[in-house]
C-alpha positions in Angstrom: 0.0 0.0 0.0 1.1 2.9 -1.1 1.8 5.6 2.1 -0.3 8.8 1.1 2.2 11.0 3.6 5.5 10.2 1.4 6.2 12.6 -1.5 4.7 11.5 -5.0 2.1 9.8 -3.4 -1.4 9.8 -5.6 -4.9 8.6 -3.7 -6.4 8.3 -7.0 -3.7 6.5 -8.5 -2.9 9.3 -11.5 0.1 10.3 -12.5 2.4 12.5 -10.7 3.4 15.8 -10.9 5.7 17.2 -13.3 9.4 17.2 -11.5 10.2 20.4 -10.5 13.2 22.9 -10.4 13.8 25.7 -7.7 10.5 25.2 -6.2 9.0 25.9 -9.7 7.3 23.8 -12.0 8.9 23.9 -15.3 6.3 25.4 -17.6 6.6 28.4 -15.3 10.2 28.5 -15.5 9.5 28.3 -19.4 7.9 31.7 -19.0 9.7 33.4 -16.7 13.6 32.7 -17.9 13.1 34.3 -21.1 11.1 36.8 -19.8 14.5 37.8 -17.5 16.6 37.3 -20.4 14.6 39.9 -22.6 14.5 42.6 -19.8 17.7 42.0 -18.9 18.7 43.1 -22.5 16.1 45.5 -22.3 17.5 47.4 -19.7 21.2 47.4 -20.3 19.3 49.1 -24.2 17.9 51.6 -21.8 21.0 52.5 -19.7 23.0 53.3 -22.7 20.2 55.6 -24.4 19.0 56.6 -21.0 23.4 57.5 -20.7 23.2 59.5 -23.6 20.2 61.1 -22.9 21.2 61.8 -19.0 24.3 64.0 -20.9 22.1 65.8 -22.8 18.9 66.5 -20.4 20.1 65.7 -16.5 23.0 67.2 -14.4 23.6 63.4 -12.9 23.8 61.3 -16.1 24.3 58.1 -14.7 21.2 58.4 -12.2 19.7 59.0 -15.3 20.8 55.8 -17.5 20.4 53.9 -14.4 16.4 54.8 -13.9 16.3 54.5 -17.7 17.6 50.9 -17.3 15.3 50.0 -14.6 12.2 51.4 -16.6 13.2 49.3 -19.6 13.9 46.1 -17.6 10.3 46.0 -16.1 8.7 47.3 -18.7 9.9 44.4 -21.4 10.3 41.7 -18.7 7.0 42.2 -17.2 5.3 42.5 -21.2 7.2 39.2 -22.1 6.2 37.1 -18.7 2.5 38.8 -18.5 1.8 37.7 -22.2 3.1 34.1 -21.7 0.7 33.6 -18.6 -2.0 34.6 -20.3 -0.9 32.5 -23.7 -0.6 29.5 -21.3 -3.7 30.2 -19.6 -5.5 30.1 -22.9 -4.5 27.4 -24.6 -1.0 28.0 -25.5 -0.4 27.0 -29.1 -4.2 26.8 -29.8 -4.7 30.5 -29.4 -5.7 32.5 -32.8 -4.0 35.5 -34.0 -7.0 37.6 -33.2 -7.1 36.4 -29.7 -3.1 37.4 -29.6 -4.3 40.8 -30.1 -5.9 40.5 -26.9 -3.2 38.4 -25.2 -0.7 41.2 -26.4 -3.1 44.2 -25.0 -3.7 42.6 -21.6 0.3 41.9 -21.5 1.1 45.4 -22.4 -1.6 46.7 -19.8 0.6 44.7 -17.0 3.6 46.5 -18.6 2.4 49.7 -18.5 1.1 49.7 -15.1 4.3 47.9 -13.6 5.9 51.2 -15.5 3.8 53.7 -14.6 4.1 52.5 -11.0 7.4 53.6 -10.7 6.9 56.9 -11.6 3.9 57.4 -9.6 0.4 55.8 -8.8 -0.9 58.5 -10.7 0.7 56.9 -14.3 -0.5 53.7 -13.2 -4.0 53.8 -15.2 -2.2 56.3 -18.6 0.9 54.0 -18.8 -1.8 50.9 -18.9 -3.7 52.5 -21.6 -1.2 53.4 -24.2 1.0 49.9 -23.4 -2.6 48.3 -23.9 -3.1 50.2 -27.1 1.0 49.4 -28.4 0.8 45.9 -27.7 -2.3 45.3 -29.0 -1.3 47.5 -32.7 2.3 45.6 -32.4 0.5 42.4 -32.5 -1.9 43.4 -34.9 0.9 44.5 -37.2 2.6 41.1 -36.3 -0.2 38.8 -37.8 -0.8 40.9 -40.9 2.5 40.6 -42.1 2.9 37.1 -41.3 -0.7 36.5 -43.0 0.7 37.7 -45.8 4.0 35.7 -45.8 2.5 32.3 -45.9 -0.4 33.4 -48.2 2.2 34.2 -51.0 1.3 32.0 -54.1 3.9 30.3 -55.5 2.9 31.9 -59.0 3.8 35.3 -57.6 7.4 33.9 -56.1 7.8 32.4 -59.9 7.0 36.0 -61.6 9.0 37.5 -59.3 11.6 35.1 -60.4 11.2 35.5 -64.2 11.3 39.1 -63.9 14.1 39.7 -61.8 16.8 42.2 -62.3 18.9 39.5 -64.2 15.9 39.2 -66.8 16.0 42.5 -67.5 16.7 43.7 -71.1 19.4 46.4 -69.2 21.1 43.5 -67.6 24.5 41.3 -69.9 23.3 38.5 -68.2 19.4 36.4 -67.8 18.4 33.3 -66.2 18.5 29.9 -68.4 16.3 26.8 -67.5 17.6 23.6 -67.8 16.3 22.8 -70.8 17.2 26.2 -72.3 20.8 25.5 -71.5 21.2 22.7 -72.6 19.9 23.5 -75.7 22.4 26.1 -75.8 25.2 23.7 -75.3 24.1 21.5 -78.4 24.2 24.6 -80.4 27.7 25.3 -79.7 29.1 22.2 -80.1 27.5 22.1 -83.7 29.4 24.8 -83.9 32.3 23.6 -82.8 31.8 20.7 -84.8 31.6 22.3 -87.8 34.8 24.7 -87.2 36.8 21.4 -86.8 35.2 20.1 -90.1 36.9 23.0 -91.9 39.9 23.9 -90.4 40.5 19.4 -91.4 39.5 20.5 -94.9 42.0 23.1 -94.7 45.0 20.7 -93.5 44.3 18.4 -96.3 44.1 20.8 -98.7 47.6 22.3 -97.7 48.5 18.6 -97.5 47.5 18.4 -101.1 49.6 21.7 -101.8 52.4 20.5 -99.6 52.7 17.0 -102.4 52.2 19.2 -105.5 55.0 21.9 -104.8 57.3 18.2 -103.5 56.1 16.6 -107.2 57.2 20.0 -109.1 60.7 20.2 -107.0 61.6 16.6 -107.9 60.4 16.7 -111.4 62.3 20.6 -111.8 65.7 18.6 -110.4 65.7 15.6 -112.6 64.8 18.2 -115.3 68.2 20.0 -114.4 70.4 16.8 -114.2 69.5 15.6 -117.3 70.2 18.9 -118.9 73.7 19.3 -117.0 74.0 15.3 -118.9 73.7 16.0 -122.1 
C-alpha cells in the first residue's frame, strides 16, 4: 500500500506531478527565464540611451541611465512574462491570431502599469492604456505581415523570379532553365563541330599543296640533271 504522507504519493492512482526545479514547475520557468533574459537586454538598451540622454537632459547622467535601465527592464520583462501567462492560460499553441491581439493588450496593460508604478500611482492607469493600445497594434501589425507571408502563391514567387533584375533587357546577363541550357550547349558544339570540319578541310588541302610543290621540286631537279647530262 502505497503511504499517502511520502512525496509522490497519488490517492487516485494518476500520474504524478511534473518534477520540479527551484521550487518551480517547469512550464513556469519556461515563462519566466526568457522573460528575464529579454528585460535584462532591455534594460542594459535603456541604460545606454538613458546615458546618452542623461548627458544631454540631467546634471547626474548616470542616475539618469540607471532609472532608464530600470524602466526598460520591467517594462519588457514584465510585457514578455504577462503575455506568456495569459498564452498559457488560454491554450498555448491553440490561441488565434485575433485572440493574440488581446493576449498582447492585456500583457502590455501589465507593462504599463508595472511602469507607470514607478513613476507614480498616478501613471499607473495612462501607462496601462497606451502599453494596452502598443501591444495590441504591435500584434496586430505582427499577424498581418505574417498573414501575408504564408499566403504568398507560389505563382507570384515564380513572376517575381522571371522578372528579376537579371531578366532585364538592361542587364548582360538572364536566367536559363535547364532545358534552355542545354539547348544552348548542343548549339555550340554544332558549332564547334563544324569549325573542326573545316579547319580538317583546310589541312588536307595544304596537305595536297604540300605534295604538289614536293612533285614540281623533284620533277624541276631531274629536269636540271639531265640537262647538266647532255
Amino acid at each position: 500500500m502505497t503511504d499517502p504522507t511520502k512525496p509522490g504519493a497519488s490517492s487516485g492512482g494518476g500520474t504524478e506531478p511534473p518534477p520540479r526545479r527551484n521550487g518551480l514547475p517547469p512550464e513556469i520557468l519556461d515563462i519566466i527565464w526568457p522573460a528575464i533574459q529579454i528585460g535584462g537586454l532591455s534594460g542594459v538598451t535603456g541604460i545606454i540611451f538613458g546615458g546618452f540622454a542623461g548627458v544631454a537632459r540631467s546634471s547626474t547622467p548616470t542616475l539618469f541611465a540607471l532609472a532608464s535601465g530600470i524602466q526598460w527592464f520591467t517594462l519588457a520583462s514584465t510585457f514578455s512574462a504577462s503575455r506568456g501567462f495569459v498564452l498559457q492560460s488560454w491554450g498555448g499553441d491553440k490561441v488565434s491570431p485575433k485572440e493574440k491581439v488581446s493576449v498582447s493588450a492585456i500583457a502590455g496593460a501589465f507593462a504599463g502599469s508595472a511602469g507607470g508604478l514607478l513613476r507614480g500611482r498616478k501613471n499607473i492607469l495612462p501607462g496601462a492604456i497606451m502599453f494596452a493600445l502598443f501591444g495590441a497594434a504591435g500584434q496586430a501589425v505582427y499577424n498581418r505581415s505574417a498573414a501575408q507571408n504564408s499566403n504568398m502563391p507560389q505563382a507570384a514567387t515564380d513572376k517575381s523570379e522571371k522578372f528579376s533584375w537579371m531578366n532585364s533587357k538592361w542587364s548582360p546577363m538572364s536566367v536559363l532553365s535547364d532545358a534552355e541550357y542545354e539547348k544552348l550547349l548542343q548549339e555550340r558544339l554544332l558549332r564547334i563541330n563544324a569549325e573542326i570540319a573545316l579547319v580538317d578541310e583546310n589541312i588536307e588541302a595544304l596537305r595536297a599543296q604540300e605534295k604538289d610543290i614536293t612533285a614540281k621540286n623533284i620533277a624541276s631537279e631531274s629536269k636540271d640533271l639531265n640537262t647538266t647530262r647532255t
